[in-house]
C-alpha positions as CSV (number, residue, x, y, z in Angstrom):
1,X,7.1,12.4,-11.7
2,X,5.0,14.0,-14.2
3,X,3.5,18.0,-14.2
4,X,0.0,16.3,-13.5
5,X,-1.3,16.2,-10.2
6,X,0.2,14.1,-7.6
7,X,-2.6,11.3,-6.2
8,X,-1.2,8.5,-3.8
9,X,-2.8,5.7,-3.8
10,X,-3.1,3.8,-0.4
11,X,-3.2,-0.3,-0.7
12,X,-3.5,-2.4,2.2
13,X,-5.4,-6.0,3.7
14,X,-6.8,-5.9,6.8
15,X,-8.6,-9.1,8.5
16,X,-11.7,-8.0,9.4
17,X,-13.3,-10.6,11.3
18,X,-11.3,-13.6,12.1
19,X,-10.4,-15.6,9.0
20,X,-12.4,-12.8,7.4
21,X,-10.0,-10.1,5.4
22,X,-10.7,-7.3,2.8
23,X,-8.2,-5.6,0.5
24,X,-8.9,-1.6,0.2
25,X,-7.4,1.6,-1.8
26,X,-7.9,4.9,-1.2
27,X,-6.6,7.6,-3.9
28,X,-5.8,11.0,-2.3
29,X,-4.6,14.2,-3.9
30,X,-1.1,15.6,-2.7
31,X,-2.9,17.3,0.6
32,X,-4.2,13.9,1.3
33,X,-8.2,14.6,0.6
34,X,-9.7,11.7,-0.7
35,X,-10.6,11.4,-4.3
36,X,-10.9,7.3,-4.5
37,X,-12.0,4.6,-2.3
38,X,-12.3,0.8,-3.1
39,X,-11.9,-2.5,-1.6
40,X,-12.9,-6.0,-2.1
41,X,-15.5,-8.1,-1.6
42,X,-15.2,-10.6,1.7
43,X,-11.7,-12.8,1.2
44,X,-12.1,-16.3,3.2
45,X,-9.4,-18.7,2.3
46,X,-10.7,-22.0,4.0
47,X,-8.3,-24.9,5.5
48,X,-7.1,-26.6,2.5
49,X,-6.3,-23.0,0.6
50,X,-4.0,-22.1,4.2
51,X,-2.5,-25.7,3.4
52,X,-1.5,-25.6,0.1
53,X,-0.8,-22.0,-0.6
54,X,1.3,-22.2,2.5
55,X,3.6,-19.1,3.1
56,X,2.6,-17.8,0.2
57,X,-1.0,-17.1,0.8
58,X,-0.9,-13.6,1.8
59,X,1.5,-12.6,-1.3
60,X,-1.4,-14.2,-3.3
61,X,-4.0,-12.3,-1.7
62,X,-2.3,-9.4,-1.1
63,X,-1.5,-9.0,-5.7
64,X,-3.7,-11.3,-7.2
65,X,-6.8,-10.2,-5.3
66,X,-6.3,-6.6,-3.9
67,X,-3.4,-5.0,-5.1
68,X,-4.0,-5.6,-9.2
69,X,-7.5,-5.6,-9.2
70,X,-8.3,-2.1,-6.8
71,X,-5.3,-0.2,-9.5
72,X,-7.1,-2.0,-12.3
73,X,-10.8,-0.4,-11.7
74,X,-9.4,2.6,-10.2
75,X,-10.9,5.8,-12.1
76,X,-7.9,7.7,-10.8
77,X,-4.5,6.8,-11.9
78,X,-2.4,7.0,-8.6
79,X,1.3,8.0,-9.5
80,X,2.6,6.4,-6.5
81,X,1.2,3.8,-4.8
82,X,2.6,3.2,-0.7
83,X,1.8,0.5,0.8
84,X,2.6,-1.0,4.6
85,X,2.8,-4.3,4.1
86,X,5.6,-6.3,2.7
87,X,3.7,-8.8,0.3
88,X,2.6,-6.2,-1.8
89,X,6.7,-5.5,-2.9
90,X,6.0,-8.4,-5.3
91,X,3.3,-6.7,-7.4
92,X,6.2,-4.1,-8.5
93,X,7.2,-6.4,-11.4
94,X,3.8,-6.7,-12.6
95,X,2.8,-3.2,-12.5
96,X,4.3,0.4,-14.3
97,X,3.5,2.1,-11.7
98,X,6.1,3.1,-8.6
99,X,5.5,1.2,-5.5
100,X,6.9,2.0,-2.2
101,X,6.8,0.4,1.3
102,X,6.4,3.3,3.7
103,X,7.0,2.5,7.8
104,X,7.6,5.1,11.0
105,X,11.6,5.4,11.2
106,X,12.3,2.8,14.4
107,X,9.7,0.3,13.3
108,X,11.4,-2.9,12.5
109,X,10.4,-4.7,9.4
110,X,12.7,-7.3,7.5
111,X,11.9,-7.2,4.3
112,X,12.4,-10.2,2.3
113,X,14.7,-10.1,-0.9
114,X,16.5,-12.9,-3.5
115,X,19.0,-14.0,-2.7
116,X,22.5,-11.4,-3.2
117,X,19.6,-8.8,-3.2
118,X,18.5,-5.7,-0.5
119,X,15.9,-3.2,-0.8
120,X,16.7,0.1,-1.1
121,X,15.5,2.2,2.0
122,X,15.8,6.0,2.4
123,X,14.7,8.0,5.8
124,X,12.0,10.7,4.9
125,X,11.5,13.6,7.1
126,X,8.5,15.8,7.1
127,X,9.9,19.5,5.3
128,X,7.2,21.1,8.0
129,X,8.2,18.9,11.0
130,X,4.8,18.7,11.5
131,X,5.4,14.6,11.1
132,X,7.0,12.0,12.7
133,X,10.1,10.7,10.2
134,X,8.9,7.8,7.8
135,X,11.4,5.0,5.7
136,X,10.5,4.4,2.2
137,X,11.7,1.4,1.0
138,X,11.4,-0.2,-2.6
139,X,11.4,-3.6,-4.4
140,X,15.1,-4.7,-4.8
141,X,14.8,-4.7,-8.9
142,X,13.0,-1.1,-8.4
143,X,15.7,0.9,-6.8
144,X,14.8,3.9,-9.0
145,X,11.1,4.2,-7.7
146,X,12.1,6.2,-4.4
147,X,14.5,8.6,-6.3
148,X,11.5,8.9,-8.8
149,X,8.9,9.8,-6.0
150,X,11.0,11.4,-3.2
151,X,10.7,14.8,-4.4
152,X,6.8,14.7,-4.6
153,X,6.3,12.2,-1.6
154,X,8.4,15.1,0.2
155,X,6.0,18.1,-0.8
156,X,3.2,16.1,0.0
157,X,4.8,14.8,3.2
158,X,4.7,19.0,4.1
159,X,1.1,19.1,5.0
160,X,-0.2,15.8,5.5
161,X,1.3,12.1,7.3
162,X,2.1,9.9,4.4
163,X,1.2,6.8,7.1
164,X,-2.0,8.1,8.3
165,X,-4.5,7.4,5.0
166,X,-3.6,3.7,6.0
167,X,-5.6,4.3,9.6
168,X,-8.6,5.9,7.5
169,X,-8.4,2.6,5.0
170,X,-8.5,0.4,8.1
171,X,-11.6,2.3,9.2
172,X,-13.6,2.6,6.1
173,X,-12.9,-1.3,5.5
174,X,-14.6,-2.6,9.1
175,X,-17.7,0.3,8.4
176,X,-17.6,-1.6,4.9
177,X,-18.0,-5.1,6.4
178,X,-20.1,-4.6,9.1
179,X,-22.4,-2.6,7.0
180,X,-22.1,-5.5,4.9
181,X,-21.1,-4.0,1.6
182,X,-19.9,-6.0,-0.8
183,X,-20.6,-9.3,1.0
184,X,-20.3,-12.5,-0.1
């Protein structure tokens, strides 16, 4: 990690109405104050999207419409971008930026990898104590993004929960919808 300052960017999808989902992002600085919010317009995929994307629907969704264009328009550059759910691991090859899956030690996730492949994972405990401990874990062909971040995500770890900007994303996107920003 550079000598600039340390923003994290937060990228998730949330469905918020049913068959109704919206990507967000929020940027904070190291203390976790926001500096950036974004999210996308209304996503819908109707019945013969669901059929023929198949399993791969949400991977779609979650690069191709949230996770590439949010870091695209973003007028902060995030150094590390966290995410919680396992579709975005994919955008790592298409991106420079270091992008890590962060989860609550004890919560189960399987993670999908090729084939001969595993993610790297590394338990990360809060140097205050103040925080419950989390478990980075990065695309398999990205080992070197945790060891790059670990040291920052750490300090920043100190004073604020790396998982909780996700709650305040969640929030901001069902204000966003049924305010009816952005609709369709």
């Amino acid at each position: 990690m550079s000598d600039k300052p340390m923003h994290i960017a937060f990228i998730l999808v949330d469905e918020v109405k049913t068959g109704v989902m919206r990507g967000g992002m929020l940027i904070t600085d190291a203390n976790g104050k926001p500096v950036e919010f974004r999210c996308t317009s209304p996503i819908k995929p109707n019945a013969v999207q669901k059929t023929l994307y198949g399993n791969t629907l949400m991977p779609h969704i979650a690069s191709e419409l949230v996770d590439l264009p949010l870091l695209v328009n973003a007028q902060t550059k995030p150094s590390v971008v966290l995410v919680q759910q396992e579709e975005f691991l994919s955008m790592r090859a298409k991106q420079e930026l270091p992008l890590i899956l962060a989860r609550r030690q004890g919560q189960d996730m399987k993670v999908a990898t090729e084939e001969n492949s595993s993610s790297p994972e590394e338990l990360v405990t809060s140097p205050s104590g103040k925080f419950a401990p989390i478990v980075l874990t990065s695309h398999w062909d990205f080992a070197g993004d945790i060891a790059q971040c670990k040291q920052a995500l750490g300090s920043a770890f100190a004073t604020c929960d790396l998982l909780e900007p996700f709650e305040r994303v969640r929030a901001a996107l069902a204000t966003v919808h049924e305010q009816g920003v952005l609709s369709e």
